[in-house]
MARBA-3410 file (N, C-alpha, C, O; in Angstrom, 1 decimal):
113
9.9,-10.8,-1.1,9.0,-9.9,-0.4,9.2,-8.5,-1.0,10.3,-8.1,-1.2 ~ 7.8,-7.7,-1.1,8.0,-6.5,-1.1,7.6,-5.6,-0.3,6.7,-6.0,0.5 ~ 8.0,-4.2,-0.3,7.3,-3.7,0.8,6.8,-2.2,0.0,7.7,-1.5,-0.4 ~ 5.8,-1.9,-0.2,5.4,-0.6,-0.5,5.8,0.6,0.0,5.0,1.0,0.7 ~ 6.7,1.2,-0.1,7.1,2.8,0.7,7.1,3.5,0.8,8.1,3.9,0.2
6.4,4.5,1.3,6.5,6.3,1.2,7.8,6.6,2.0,7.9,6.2,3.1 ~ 8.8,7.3,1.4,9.5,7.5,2.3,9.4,8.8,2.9,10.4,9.3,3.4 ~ 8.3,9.2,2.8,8.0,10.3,3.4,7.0,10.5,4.3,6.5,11.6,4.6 ~ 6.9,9.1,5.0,5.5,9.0,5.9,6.2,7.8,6.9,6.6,6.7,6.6 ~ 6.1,8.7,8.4,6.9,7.9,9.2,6.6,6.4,9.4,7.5,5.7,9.5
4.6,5.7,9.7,4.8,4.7,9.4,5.6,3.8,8.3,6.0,2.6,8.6 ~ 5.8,4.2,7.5,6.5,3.6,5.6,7.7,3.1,6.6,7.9,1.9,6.9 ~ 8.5,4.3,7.2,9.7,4.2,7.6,9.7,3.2,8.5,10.7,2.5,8.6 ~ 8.6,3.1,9.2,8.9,2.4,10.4,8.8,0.7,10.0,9.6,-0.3,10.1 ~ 7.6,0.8,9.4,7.7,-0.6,8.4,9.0,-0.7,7.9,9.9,-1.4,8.3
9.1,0.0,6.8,10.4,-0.8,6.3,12.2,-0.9,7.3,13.1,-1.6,7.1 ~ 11.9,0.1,8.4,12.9,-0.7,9.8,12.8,-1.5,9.9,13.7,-2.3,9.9 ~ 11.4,-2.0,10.2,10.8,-3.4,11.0,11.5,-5.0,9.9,12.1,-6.1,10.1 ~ 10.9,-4.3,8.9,11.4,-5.1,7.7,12.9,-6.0,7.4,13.1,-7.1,7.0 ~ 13.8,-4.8,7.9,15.0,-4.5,7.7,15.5,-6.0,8.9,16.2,-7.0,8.7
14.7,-5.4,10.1,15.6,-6.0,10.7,15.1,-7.8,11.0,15.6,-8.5,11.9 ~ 14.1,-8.4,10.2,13.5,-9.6,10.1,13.9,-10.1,9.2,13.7,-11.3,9.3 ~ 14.5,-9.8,8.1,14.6,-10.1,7.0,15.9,-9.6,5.9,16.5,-8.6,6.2 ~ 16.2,-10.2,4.7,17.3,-9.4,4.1,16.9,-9.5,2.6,17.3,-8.7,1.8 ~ 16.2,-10.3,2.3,15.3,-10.8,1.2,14.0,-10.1,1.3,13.1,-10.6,1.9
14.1,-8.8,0.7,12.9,-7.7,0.4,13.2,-6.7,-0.8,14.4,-6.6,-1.1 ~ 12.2,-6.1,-1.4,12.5,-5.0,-2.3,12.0,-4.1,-1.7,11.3,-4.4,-0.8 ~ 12.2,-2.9,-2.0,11.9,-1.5,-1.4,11.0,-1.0,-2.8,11.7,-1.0,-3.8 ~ 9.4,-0.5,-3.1,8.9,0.1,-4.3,8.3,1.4,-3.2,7.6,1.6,-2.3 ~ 9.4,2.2,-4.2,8.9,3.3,-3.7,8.1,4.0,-4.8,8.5,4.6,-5.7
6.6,3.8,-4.4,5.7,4.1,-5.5,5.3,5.3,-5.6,4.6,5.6,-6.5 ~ 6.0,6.6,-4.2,5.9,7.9,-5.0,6.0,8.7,-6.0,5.5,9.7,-6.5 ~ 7.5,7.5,-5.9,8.6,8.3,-7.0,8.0,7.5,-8.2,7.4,8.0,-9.2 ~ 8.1,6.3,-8.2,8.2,5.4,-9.4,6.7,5.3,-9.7,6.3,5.1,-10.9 ~ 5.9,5.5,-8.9,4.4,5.4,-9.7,3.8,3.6,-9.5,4.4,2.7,-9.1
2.3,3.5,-10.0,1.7,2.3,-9.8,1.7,1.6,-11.0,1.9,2.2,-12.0 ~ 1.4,0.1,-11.1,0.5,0.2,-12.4,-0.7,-0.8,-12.1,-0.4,-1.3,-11.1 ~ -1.6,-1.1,-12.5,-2.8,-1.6,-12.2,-2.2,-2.6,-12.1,-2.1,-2.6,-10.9 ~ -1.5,-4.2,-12.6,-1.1,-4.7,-12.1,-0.7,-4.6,-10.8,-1.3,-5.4,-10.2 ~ 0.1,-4.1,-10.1,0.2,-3.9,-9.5,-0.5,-3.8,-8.1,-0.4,-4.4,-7.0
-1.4,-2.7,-8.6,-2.3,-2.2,-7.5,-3.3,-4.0,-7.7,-3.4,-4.4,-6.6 ~ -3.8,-4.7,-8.6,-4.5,-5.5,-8.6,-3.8,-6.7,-8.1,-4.7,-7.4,-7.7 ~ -2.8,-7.3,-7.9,-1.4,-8.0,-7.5,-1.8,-7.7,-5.6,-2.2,-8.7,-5.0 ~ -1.8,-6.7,-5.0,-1.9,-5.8,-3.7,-3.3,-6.3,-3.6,-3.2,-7.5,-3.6 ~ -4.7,-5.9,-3.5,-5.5,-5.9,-4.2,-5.8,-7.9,-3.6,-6.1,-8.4,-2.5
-5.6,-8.3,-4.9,-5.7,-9.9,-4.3,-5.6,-10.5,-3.2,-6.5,-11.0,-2.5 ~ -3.7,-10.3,-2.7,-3.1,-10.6,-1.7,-3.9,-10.3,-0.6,-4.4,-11.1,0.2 ~ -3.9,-8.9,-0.6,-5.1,-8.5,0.9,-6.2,-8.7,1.5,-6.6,-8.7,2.7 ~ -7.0,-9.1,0.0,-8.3,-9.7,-0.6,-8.7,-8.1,0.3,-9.0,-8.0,1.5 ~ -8.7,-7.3,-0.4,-9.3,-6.1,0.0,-10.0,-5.1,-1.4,-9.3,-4.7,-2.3
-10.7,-4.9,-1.3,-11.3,-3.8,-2.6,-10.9,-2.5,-2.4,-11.0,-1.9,-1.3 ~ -10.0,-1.8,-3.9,-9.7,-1.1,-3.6,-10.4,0.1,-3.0,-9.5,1.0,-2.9 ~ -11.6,0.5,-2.5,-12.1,1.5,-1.9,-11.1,1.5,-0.5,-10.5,2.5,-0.2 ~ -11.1,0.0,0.3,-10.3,-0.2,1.2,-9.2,0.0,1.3,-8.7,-0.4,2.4 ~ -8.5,0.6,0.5,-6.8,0.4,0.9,-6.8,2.6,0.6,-5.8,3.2,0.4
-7.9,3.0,0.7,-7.9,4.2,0.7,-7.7,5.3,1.7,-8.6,5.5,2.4 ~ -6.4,6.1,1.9,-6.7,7.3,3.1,-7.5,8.4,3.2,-7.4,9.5,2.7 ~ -8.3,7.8,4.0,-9.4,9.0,4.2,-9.0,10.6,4.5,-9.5,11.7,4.1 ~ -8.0,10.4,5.2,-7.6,11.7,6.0,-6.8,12.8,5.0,-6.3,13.9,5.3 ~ -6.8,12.0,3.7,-5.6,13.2,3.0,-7.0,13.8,2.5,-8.2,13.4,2.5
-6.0,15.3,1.8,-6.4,16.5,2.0,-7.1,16.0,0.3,-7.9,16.8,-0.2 ~ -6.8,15.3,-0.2,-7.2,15.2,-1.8,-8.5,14.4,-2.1,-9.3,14.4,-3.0 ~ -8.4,13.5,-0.9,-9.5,12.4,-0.8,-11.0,13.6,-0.3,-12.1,13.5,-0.9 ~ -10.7,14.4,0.7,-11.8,14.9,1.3,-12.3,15.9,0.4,-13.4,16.4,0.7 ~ -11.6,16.4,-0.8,-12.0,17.6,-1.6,-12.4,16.7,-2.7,-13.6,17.0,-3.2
-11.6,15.8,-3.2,-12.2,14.9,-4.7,-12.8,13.9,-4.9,-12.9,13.4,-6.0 ~ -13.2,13.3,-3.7,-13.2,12.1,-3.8,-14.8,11.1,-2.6,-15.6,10.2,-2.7 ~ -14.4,12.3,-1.4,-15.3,11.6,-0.1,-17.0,12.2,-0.8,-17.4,13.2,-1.3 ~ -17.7,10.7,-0.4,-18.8,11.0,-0.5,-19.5,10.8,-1.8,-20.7,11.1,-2.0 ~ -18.5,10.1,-3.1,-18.7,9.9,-4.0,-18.5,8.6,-4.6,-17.3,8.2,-4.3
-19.0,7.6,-5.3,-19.5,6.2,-5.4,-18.3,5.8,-7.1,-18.4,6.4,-8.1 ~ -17.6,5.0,-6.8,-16.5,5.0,-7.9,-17.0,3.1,-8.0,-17.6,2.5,-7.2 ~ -16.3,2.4,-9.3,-16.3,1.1,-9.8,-14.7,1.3,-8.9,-14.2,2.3,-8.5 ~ -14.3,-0.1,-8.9,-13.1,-0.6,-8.7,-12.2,-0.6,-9.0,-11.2,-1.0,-8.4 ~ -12.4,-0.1,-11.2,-11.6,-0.1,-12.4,-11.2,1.3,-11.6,-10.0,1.4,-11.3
-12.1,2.6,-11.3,-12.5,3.4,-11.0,-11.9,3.7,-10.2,-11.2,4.7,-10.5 ~ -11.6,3.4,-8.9,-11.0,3.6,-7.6,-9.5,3.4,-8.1,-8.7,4.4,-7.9 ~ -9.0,2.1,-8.9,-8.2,1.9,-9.4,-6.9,2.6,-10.3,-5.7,2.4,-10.4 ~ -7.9,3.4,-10.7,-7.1,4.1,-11.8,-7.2,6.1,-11.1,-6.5,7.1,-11.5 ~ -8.3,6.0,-9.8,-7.4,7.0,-9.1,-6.7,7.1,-8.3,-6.4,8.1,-7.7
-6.2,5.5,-7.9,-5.0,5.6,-7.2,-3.8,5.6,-7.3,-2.8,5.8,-6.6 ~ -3.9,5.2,-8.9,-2.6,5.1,-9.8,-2.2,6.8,-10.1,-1.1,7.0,-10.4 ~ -3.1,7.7,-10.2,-3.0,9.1,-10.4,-2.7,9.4,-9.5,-1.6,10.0,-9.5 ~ -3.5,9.4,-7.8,-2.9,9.7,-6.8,-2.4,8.8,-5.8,-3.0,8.2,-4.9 ~ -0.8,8.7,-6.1,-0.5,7.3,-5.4,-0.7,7.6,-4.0,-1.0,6.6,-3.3
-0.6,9.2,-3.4,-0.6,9.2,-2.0,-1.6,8.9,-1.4,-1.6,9.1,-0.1 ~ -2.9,8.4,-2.0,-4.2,7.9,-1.4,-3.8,6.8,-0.9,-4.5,6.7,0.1 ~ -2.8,5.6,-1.0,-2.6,4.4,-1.0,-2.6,4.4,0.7,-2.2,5.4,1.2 ~ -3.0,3.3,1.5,-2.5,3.1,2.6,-1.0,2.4,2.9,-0.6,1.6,2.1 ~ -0.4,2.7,4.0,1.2,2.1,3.9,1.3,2.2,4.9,0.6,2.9,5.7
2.9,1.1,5.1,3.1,0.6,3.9,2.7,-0.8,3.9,2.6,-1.4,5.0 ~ 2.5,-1.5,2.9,2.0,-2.9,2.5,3.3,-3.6,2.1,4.2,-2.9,1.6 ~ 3.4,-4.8,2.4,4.3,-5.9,2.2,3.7,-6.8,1.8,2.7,-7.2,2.4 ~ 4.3,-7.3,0.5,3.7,-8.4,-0.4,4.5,-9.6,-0.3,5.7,-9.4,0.1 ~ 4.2,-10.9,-0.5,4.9,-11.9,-0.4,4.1,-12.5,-1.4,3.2,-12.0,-2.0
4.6,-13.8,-1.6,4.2,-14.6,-2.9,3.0,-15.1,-2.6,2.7,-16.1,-3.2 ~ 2.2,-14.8,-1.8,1.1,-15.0,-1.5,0.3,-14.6,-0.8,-0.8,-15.1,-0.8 ~ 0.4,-13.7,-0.2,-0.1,-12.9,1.1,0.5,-11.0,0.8,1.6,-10.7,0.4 ~ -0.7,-10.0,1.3,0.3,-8.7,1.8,-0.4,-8.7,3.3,-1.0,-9.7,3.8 ~ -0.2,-7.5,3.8,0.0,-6.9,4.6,-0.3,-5.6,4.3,-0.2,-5.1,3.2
-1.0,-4.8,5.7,-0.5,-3.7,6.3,0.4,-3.3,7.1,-0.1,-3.4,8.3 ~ 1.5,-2.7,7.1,2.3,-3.2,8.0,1.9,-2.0,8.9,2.6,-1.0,8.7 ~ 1.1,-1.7,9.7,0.7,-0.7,10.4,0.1,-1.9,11.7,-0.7,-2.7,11.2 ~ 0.3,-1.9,12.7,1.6,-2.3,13.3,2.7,-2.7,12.6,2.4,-3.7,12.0 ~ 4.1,-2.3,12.2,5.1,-3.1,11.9,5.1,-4.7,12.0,5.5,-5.4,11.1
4.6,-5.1,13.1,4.5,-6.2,13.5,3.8,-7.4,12.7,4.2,-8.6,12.4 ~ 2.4,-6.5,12.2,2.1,-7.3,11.0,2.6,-8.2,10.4,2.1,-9.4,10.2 ~ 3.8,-7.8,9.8,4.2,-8.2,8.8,4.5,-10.0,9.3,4.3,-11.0,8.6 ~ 4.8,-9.9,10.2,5.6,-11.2,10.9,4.4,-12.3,10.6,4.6,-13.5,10.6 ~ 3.2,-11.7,10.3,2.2,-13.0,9.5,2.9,-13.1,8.0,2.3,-13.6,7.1
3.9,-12.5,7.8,4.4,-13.0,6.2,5.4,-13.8,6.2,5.7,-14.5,5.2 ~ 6.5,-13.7,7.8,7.4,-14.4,7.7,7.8,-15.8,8.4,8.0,-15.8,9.6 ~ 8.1,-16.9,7.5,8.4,-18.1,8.2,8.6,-18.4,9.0,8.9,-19.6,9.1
END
């Protein structure tokens, strides 16, 4: 399992607590620091069966200046989220088949056995 994490955004944190204490078999990608790659984002993407417009934060300050109100492809959305990873919603937990939002934390518990 993995878990997507900002560790600078108290849901991320709260997720990966929640995480912590369900489980011991997890990775921590902290894609602030380390960055995306379209794999990746398309891996997420699948799992969620969500398009990336959807996994977008409306509320940051970069989306409302660069972005709201304007019609992108999905290669498109794709590759500005890899530039701005803090658009990403979080945190997501991936499993070999399935992600998650873990926003309830609780979520996640549809990933585990």
């Amino acid at each position: 399992m993995k878990i997507y994490h900002n560790p600078n955004c108290t849901k991320s944190r709260e997720g990966l607590k929640y995480l912590k204490e369900k489980t011991v078999d997890y990775q921590v990608i902290n894609y602030m620091k380390n960055g995306l790659t379209e794999e990746d984002l398309k891996e997420i993407l699948l799992k969620l069966n969500q398009k990336p417009e959807d996994i977008i934060r409306t509320k940051e300050a970069i989306y409302k200046s660069d972005f709201k109100d304007k019609k992108f492809t999905d290669d498109e959305w794709i590759k500005i989220i890899i530039e701005h990873p803090k658009l990403l919603q979080r945190p997501i937990v991936v499993d070999k088949t399935k992600a998650v939002f873990a926003q309830p934390p609780e979520e996640i518990d549809k990933l585990i056995p």
